[in-house]
C-alpha positions in Angstrom: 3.0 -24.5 -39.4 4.8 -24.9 -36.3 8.4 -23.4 -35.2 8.8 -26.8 -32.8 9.4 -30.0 -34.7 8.9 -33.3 -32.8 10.2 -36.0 -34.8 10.4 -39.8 -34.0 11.6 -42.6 -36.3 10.2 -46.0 -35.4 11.8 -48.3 -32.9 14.1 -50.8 -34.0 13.9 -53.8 -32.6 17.0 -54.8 -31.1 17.4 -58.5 -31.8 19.3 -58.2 -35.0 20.8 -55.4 -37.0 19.3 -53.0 -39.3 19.7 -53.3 -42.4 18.9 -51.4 -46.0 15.0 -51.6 -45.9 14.9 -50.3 -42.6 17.0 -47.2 -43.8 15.4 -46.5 -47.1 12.0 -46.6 -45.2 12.4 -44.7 -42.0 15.9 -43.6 -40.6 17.1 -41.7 -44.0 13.8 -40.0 -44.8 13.5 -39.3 -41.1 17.3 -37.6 -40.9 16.8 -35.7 -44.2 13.6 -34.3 -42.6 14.9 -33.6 -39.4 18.1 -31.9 -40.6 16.4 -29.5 -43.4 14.4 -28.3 -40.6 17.2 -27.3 -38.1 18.4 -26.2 -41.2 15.4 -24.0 -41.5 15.6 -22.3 -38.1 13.1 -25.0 -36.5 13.3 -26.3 -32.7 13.5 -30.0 -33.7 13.9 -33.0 -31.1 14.9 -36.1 -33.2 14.1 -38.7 -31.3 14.5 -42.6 -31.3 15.8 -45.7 -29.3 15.9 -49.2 -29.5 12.8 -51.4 -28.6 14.1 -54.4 -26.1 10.9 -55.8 -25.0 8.5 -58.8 -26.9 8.4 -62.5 -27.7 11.1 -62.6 -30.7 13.4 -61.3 -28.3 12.9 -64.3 -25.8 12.2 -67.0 -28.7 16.0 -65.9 -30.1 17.6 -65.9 -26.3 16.2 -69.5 -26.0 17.8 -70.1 -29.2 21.4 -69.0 -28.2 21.3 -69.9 -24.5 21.5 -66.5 -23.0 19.1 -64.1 -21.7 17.0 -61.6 -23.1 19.1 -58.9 -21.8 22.2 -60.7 -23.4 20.2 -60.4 -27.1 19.4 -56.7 -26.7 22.3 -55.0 -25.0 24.0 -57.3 -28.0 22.0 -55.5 -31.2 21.4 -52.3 -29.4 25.4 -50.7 -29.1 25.0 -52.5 -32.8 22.3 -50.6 -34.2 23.0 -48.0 -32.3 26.8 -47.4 -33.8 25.6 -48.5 -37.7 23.3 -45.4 -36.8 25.8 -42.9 -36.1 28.2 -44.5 -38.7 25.7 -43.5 -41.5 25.4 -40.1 -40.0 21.8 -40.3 -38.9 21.4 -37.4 -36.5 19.4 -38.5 -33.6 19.1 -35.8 -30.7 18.3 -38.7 -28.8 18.7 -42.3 -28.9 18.0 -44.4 -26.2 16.3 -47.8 -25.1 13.1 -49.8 -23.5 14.6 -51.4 -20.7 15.9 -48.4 -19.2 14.2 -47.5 -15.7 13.1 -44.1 -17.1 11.4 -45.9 -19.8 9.6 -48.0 -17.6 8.8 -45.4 -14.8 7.0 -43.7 -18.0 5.3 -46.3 -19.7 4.0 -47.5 -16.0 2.7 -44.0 -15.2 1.1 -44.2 -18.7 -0.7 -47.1 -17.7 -1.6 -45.8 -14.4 -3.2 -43.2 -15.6 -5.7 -44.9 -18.1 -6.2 -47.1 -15.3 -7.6 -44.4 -12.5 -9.9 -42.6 -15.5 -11.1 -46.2 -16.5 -9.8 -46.1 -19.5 -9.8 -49.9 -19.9 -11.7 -52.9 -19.3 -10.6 -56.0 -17.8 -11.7 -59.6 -19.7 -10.9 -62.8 -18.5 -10.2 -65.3 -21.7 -8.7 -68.6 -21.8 -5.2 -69.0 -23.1 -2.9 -71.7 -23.8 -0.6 -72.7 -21.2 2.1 -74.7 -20.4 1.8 -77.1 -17.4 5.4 -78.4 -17.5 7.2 -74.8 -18.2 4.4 -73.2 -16.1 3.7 -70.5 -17.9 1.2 -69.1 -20.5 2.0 -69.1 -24.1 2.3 -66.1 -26.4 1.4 -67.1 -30.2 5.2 -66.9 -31.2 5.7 -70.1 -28.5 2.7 -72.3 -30.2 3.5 -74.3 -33.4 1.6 -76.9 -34.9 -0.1 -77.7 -38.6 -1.8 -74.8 -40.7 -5.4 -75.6 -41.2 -4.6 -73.3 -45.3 -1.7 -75.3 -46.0 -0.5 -78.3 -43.5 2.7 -76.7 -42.6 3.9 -78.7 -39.8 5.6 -75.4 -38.4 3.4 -73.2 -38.7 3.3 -70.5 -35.6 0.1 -69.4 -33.4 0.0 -66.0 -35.4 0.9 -66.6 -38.7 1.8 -69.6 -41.5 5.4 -68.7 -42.9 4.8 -70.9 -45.5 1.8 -69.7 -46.8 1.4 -66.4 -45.2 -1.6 -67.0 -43.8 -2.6 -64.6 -40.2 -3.7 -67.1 -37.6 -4.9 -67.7 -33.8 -3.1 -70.4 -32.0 -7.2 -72.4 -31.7 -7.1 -72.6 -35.3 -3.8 -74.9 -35.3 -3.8 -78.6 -35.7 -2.3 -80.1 -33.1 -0.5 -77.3 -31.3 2.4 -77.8 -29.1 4.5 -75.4 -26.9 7.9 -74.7 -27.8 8.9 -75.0 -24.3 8.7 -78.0 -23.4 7.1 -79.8 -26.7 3.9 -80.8 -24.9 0.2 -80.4 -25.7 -0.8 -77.1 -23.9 -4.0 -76.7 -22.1 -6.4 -74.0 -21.7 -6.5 -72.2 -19.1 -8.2 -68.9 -17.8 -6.2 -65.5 -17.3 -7.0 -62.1 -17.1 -5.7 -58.8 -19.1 -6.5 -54.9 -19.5 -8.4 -54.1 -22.9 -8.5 -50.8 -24.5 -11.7 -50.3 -26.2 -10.1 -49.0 -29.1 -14.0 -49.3 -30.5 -14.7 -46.0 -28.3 -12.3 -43.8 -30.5 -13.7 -44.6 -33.8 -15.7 -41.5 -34.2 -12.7 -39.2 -32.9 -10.3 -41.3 -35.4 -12.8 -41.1 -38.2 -12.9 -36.7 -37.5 -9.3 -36.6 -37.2 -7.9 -38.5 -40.2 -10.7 -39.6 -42.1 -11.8 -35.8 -42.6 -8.6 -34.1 -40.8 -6.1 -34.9 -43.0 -7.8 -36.7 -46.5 -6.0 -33.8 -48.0 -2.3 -33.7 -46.6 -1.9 -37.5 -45.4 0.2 -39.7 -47.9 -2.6 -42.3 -49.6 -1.2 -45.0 -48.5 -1.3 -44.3 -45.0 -4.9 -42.8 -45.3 -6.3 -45.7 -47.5 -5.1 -48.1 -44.5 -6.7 -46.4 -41.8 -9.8 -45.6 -43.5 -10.0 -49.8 -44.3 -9.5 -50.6 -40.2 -11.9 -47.8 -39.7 -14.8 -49.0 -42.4 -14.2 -52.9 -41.0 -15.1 -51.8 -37.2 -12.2 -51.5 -34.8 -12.0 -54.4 -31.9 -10.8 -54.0 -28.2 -7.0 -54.8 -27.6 -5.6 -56.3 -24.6 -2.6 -53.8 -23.3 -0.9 -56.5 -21.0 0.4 -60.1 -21.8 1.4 -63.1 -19.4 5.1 -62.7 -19.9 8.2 -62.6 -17.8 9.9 -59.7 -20.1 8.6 -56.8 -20.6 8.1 -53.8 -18.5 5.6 -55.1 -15.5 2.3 -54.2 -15.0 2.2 -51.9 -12.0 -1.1 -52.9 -10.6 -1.5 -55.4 -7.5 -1.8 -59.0 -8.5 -0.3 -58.0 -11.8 2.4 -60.9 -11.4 3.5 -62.4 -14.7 2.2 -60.1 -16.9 3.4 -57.0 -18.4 2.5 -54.6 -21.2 1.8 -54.8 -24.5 5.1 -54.3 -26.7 2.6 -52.2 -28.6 1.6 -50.4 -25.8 5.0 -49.5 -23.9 7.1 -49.1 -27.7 5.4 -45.7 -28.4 5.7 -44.0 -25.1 9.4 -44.8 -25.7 9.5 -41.4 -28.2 7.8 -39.8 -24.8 10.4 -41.3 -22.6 13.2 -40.6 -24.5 12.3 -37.1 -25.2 12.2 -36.8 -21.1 15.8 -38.3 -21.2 16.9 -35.6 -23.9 15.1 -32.6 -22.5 17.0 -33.3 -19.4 20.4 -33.1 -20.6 19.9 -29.9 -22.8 17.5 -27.9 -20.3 14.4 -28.0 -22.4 10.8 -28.7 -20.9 9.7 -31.8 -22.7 5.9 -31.3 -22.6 6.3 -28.8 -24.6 7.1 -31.1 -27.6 4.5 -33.1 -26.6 1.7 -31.6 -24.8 1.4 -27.9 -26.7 -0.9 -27.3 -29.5 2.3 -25.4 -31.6 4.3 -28.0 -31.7 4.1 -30.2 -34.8 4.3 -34.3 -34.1 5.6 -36.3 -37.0 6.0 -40.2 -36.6 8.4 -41.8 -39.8 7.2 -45.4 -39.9 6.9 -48.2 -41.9 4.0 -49.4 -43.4 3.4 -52.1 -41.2 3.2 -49.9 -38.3 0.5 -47.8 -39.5 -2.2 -49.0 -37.7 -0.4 -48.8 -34.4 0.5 -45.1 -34.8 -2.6 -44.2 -36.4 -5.1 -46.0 -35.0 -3.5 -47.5 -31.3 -1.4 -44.3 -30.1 -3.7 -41.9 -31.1 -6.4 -43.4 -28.6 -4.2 -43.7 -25.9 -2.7 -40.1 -26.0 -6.8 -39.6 -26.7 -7.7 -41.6 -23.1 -4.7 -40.3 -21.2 -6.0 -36.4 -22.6 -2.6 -34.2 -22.1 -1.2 -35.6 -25.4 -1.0 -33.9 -29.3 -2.0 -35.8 -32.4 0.2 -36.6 -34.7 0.8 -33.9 -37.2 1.4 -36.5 -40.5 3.0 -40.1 -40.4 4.4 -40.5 -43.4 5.1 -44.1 -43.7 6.8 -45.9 -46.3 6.9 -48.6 -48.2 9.1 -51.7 -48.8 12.3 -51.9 -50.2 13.0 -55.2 -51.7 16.5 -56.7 -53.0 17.4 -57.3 -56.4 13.9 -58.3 -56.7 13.4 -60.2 -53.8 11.4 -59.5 -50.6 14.0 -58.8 -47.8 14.6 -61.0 -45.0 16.2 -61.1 -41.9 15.3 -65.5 -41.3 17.0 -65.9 -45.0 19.4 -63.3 -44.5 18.6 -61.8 -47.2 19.9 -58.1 -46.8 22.4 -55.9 -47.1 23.5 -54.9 -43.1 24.1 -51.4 -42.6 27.2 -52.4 -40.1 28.8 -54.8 -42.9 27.8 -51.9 -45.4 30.5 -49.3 -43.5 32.9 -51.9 -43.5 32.7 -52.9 -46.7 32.6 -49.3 -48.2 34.5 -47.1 -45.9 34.0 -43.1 -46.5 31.1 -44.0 -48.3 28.1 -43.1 -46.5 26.6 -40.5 -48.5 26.5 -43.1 -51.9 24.2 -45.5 -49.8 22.2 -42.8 -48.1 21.8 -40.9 -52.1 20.9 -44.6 -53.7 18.6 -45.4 -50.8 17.0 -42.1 -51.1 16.6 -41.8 -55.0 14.9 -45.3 -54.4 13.0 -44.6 -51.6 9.6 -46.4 -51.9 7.4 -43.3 -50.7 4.0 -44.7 -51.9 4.9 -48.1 -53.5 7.3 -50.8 -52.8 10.5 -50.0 -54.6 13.9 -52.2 -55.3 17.6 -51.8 -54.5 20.0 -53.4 -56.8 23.8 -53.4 -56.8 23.9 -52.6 -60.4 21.9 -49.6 -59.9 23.7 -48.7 -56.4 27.0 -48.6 -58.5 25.3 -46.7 -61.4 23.7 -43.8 -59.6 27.6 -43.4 -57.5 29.3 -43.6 -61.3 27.0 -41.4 -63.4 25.6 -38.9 -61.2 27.4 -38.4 -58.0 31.0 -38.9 -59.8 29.7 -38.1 -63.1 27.6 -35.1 -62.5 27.8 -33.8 -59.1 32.0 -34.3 -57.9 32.2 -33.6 -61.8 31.0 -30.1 -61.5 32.7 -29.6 -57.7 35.7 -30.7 -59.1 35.8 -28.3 -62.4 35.0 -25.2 -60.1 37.2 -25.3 -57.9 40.6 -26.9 -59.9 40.0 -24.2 -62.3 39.5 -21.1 -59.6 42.9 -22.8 -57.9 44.4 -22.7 -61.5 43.7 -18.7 -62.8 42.9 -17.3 -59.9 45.5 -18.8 -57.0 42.3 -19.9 -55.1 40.5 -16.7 -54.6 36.9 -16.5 -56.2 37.1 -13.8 -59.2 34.7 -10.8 -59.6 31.8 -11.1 -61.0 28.2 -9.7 -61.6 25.8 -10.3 -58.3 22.7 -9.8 -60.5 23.6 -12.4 -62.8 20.1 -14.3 -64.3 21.6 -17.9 -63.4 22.4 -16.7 -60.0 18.6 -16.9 -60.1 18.8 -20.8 -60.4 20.0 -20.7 -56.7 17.4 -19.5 -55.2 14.4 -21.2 -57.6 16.8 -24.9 -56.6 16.6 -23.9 -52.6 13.0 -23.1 -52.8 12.0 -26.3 -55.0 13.9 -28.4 -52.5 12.5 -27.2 -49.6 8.7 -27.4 -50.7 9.3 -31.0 -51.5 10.9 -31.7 -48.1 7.9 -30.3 -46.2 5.6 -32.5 -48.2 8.1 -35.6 -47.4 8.7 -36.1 -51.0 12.2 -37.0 -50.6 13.1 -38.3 -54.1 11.9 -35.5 -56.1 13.6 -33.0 -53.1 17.1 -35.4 -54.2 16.1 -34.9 -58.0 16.3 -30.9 -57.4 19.6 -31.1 -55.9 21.1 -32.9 -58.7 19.1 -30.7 -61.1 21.1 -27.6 -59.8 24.8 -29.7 -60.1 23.2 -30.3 -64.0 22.4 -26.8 -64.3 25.9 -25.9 -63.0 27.7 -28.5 -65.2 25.5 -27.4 -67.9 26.9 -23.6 -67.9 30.7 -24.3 -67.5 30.0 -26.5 -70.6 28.5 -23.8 -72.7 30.7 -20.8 -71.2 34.1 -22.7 -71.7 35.8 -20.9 -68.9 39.1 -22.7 -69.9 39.1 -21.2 -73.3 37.7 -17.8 -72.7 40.4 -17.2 -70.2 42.6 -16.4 -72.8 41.1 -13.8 -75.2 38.3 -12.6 -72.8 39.1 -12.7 -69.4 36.3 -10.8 -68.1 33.8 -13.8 -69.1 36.0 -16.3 -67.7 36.1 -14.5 -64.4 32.3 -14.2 -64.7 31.8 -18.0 -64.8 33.4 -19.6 -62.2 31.9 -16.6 -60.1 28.7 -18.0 -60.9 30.3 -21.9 -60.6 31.9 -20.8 -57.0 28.3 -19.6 -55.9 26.3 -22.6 -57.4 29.0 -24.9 -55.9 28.4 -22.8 -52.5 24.8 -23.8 -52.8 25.5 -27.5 -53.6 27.2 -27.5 -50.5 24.6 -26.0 -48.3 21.7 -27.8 -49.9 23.2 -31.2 -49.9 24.3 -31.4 -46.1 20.3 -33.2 -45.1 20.7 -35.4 -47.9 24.6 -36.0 -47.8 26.1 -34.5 -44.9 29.9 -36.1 -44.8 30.2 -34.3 -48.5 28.7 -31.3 -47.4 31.3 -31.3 -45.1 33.8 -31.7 -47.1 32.5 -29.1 -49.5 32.3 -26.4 -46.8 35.5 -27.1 -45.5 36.8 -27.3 -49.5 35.4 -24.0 -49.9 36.2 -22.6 -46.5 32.7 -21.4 -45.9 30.6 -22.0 -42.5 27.4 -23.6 -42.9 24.3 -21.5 -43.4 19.9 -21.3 -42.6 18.7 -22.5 -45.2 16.8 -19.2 -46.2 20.2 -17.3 -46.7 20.0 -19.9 -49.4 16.9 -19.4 -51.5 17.3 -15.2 -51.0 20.3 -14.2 -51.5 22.2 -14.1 -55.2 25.8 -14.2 -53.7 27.2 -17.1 -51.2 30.7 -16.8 -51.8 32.1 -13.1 -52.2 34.9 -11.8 -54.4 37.8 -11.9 -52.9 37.3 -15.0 -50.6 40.0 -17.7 -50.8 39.5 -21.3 -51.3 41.3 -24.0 -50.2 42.4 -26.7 -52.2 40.5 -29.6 -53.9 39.7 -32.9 -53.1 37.2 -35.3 -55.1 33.8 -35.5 -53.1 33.6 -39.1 -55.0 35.2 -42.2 -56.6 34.4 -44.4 -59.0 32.8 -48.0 -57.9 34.4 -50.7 -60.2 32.8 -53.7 -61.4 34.8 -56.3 -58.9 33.1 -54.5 -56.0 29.9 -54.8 -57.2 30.2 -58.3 -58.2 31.8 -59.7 -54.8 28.6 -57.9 -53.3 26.5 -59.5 -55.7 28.2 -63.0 -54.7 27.9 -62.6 -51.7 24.0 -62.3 -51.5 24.3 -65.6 -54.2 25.6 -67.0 -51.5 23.4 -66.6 -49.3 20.8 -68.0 -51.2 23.0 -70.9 -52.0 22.9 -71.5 -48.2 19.2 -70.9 -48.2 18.5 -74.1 -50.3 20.1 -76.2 -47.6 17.9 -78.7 -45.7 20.8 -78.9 -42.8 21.9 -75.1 -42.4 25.2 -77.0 -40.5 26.1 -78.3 -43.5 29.3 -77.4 -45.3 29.4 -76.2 -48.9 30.0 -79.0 -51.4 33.6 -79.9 -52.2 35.0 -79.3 -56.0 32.9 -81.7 -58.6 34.9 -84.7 -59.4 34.1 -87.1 -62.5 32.2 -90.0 -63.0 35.8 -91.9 -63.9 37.3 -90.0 -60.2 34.3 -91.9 -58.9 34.9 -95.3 -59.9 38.6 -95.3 -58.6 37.3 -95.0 -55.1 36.7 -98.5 -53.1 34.9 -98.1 -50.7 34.4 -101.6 -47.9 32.5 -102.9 -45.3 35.3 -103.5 -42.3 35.5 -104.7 -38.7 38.0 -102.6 -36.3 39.4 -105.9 -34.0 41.9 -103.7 -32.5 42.1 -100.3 -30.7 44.8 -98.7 -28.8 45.6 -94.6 -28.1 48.6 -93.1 -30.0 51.5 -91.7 -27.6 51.5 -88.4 -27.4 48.7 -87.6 -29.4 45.5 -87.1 -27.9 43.3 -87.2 -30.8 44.4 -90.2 -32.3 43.5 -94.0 -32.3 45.7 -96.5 -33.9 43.1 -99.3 -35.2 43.6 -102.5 -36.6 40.6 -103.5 -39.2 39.7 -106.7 -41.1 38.6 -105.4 -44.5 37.4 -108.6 -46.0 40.7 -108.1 -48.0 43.4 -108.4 -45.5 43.8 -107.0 -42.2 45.5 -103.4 -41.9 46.4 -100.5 -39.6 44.2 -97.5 -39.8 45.5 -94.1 -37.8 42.0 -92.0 -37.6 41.5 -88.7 -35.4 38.8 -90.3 -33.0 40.0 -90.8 -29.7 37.6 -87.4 -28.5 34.9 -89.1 -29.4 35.3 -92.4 -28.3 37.2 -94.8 -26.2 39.1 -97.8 -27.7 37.0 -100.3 -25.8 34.0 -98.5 -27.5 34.9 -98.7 -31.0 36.4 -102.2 -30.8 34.0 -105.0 -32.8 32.2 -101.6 -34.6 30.9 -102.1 -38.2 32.7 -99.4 -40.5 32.8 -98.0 -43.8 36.6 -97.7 -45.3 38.3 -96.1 -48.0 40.3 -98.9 -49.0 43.0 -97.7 -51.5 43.8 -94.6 -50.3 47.5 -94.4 -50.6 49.2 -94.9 -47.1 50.8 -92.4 -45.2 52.8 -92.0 -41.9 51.1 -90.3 -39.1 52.9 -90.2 -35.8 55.4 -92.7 -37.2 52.9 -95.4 -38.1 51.8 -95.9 -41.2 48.2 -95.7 -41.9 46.5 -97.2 -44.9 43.4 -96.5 -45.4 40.3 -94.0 -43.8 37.3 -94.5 -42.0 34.0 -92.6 -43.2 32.7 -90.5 -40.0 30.6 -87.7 -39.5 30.3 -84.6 -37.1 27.0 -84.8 -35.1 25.3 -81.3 -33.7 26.9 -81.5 -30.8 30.5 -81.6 -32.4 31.1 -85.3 -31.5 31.8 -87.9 -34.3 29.6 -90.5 -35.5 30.8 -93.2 -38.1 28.7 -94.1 -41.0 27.9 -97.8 -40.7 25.6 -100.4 -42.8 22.2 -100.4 -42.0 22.4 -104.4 -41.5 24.7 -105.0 -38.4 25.4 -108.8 -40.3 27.0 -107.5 -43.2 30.5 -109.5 -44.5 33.4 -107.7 -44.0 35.0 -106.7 -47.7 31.6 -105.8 -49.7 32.3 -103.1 -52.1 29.9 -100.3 -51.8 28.8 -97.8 -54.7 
């Protein structure tokens, strides 16, 4: 095993936040990992950045009207801050669209090009005559050939799920311009990723079928058993980082291709700043790789990655990737399109000072080789009963007590002590699960130790024994200052702003990890404490349920056909209903309201009589416009004064996309004035 650590967490991409799934399945793990082996004495270059580049970024400028630089700059200082908010220790964190980034991924690409690394292939692709441009799947929509999903897109069926090609839509259209594309020929740079098979099959399929996670191994060895494909590296696409070959214009590469030599980029960037050389985190045999991933990135580190580094021939395998699973939500599939998800950045807002709880839930639910779930519930038990309960419980009873019968100065006590022993057999457990990225049952160590230490005040009654038997007394919160020590050290990968705390509580520096699973004494006799303060508080049920409401909400909002639309007013009653008369009326008149530039004062035959109407539409339209318009009134609403005039009655209007009023009229333009409707 390796003194040099080289650890990546996957890209994020940066056209929207991140939010719990993404931290239960990469960034936690990957910081828990990362700090227990700095912790361990390692050389470890944590390393991650945003991903800027691909068609989801452009789709979503279209969407807003700004450019793609406008998206990413946008979720990147985002992402970027909800990173170091929840304390996710990055040595490095940087970006795609920087020029170092593309200087790298360029001279990547260069040199697979000069070895002849790829193959060029001329195909035909759509295109769009009008927008002049060719069409990446994401941009082609038309029916689903499983389901007859009108909007289905060139890659995949939302509806239905179903992985598609854009040839196998019914009647595709662009989403440029909403015309029929054509077909039309264009060339690209292939990696025969077919040429690697037999070095992927000796590397993972025999490498590592004993210390890769199953679920990462089972994929690869499926892509490997069904034959693996060429893969174009470029695309015809104005963003991206360009292809630097000549008569490359309009095309650059692969998201897939330039996203992983980000970790290489970014590791230049870092090595920079602190002096280091970083090829050798990359390009020497003792240094250990380790990508944290989800599972749907598995076949591009596995499979993709690994043959370029293999074609460019300077590069390191990866070490492990162990990729996880999905996290769902209160037993729903999380989604960014539905917005269902709990944000990170809304997360530290909503629940300031407590990090720690979400990274301890997340982690105790961490879906390692199986999809797991988050629920509020659960998120508020685990901070009740175990981090208050058992954890703060046991922090809190050590040190209130040493403050009360000691002034705050850890009493003597035996270093030889058997339940010293408990330390050391914790520190060890912990750390053997971290290196085999077992990061629930590393958590359910560290809470076995607070247990352990909760446990022994119970039975030794410190409080009582103080009296008749001091010696004893003194003996046990030795062994609770040392075991509290421990907590402290230990916790800091898993919760490090209460390790912090603790260190500081206990006015001890923080330690290598080994001083922690040799030694029997952390804390000596003599050493003064300063005072207490609880680690945690209790989560009542009011802030779970708003949080709970809140995601109701959302899938209230889900349901509606018009996402515009407001929420419904308060119910009314059948009998409410029938006191409302509602008429087909003529305005005859129209004039502006002085001093009042929203207003029009209207004169309307309602079949009835003829009346003044004061109504709020004079940005909308003109008086000559509205003049001789068929309307819909609200004919015994009770008058009121508006501007001096008294108004009685309203007109029914409503607010078109562009913010501009519209009045709901008869469908028949003949209709008599004065018909009821209902």
């Amino acid at each position: 095993m390796s003194n040099r650590k080289m650890i990546t967490a996957a890209l994020p991409y940066a056209n929207g936040p991140v939010h719990i799934g993404h931290l239960a399945g990469v960034y936690i793990p990957a910081d828990v990992y990362a700090r227990f082996q700095r912790r361990s004495g390692k050389d470890v270059a944590f390393i991650c950045g945003s991903d800027e580049h691909g068609i989801p970024i452009t789709i979503r400028a279209k969407k807003e009207g700004v450019t793609p630089q406008d998206i990413v700059d946008k979720y990147h200082e985002i992402i970027k801050k909800s990173f170091s908010d929840l304390g996710i220790s990055f040595d490095e964190y940087s970006r795609t669209t920087s020029k170092n980034h593309h200087d790298t991924s360029q001279d990547f690409f260069k040199v697979l090009y000069e070895k002849g690394k790829f193959t060029e292939e001329v195909s035909e692709q759509y295109f769009d005559e009008q927008a002049n441009e060719f069409l990446a799947d994401r941009y082609i929509v038309g029916t689903c050939p499983n389901c007859g999903n009108e909007n289905a897109y060139g890659d995949q069926c939302e509806k239905c799920g179903t992985t598609l090609s854009p040839s196998e839509l019914i009647n595709p259209k662009s989403m440029l311009s909403g015309n029929v594309p054509i077909l039309k020929e264009t060339k690209n740079w292939y990696l025969p990723l077919n040429e690697y098979e037999d070095f992927l099959n000796e590397w993972i399929i025999e490498g590592h079928k004993d210390d890769w996670k199953p679920n990462v191994y089972g994929q690869v060895k499926s892509w490997l058993n069904d034959g693996l494909k060429p893969r174009a590296m470029t695309r015809d696409l104005n963003w991206g980082v360009p292809v630097p070959l000549p008569n490359a214009d309009g095309k650059v590469l692969y998201v897939w291709f330039d996203a992983p030599i980000g970790y290489i980029s970014f590791t230049k960037e870092w090595a920079a700043k602190n002096g280091k050389d970083w090829k050798d985190y990359w390009q020497r045999e003792n240094s250990d790789l380790v990508h944290f991933i989800g599972k749907d990135n598995i076949v591009f580190h596995c499979i993709i990655f690994p043959a370029m580094m293999k074609a460019h021939g300077d590069y390191i395998m990866p070490t492990n990737v162990p990729a996880f699973e999905f996290l769902n939500l209160e037993n729903d599939k999380i989604s960014t399109s539905r917005n269902w998800a709990v944000w990170a950045h809304e997360y530290v807002q909503d629940f300031p000072g407590q990090q720690d709880v979400l990274r301890y839930a997340l982690l105790s639910s961490a879906p390692e080789t199986k999809d797991n779930n988050f629920t509020w519930k659960d998120f508020q038990t685990k901070n009740n009963s175990e981090l208050v309960g058992i954890f703060g419980n046991f922090i809190n009873r050590v040190a209130v007590l040493i403050h009360k019968y000691y002034d705050g100065v850890v009493p003597q006590g035996d270093v030889n002590a058997p339940e010293l022993q408990e330390i050391n057999k914790s520190a060890k457990e912990i750390s053997g699960f971290l290196e085999n990225y077992e990061f629930r049952n590393s958590l359910t160590a560290l809470m076995n130790l607070a247990r352990f230490g909760n446990q022994y005040l119970q039975a030794e009654e410190p409080w009582k024994t103080i009296k008749d038997n001091p010696e004893k007394a003194a003996q046990s919160l030795f062994v609770g200052a040392q075991i509290a020590v421990a907590l402290a050290q230990l916790c800091e990968p898993f919760m490090p702003f209460s390790s912090e705390k603790l260190l500081n509580m206990f006015n001890v520096e923080k330690s290598n990890w080994n001083d922690v699973e040799t030694k029997n004494v952390l804390i000596e006799t003599g050493h003064k404490i300063n005072e207490s303060s609880l680690l945690f508080s209790k989560i009542e049920d009011d802030v779970i349920e708003a949080q709970i409401q809140k995601l109701e909400d959302t899938k209230q909002n889900n349901k509606k056909t018009n996402p515009n639309a407001n929420p419904m007013k308060e119910e009314i009653t059948f009998d409410d209903f029938t006191k409302i008369d509602l008429r087909t009326a003529t305005i005859i008149e129209a004039e502006k309201v002085e001093k009042a530039d929203k207003l029009l004062k209207l004169t309307v035959d309602t079949g009835v009589d003829v009346r003044t109407v004061v109504s709020g539409i004079a940005e909308s339209f003109t008086p000559e416009e509205v003049i001789g318009k068929q309307v819909m009134i609200l004919l015994n609403l009770a008058p009121r004064k508006i501007r001096g005039i008294e108004s009685q009655g309203m007109l029914l209007l409503t607010t078109k996309p562009d913010g501009k009023l519209s009045f709901v009229t008869p469908d028949d333009s003949h209709v008599e004035n004065g018909i009821e409707i209902g």
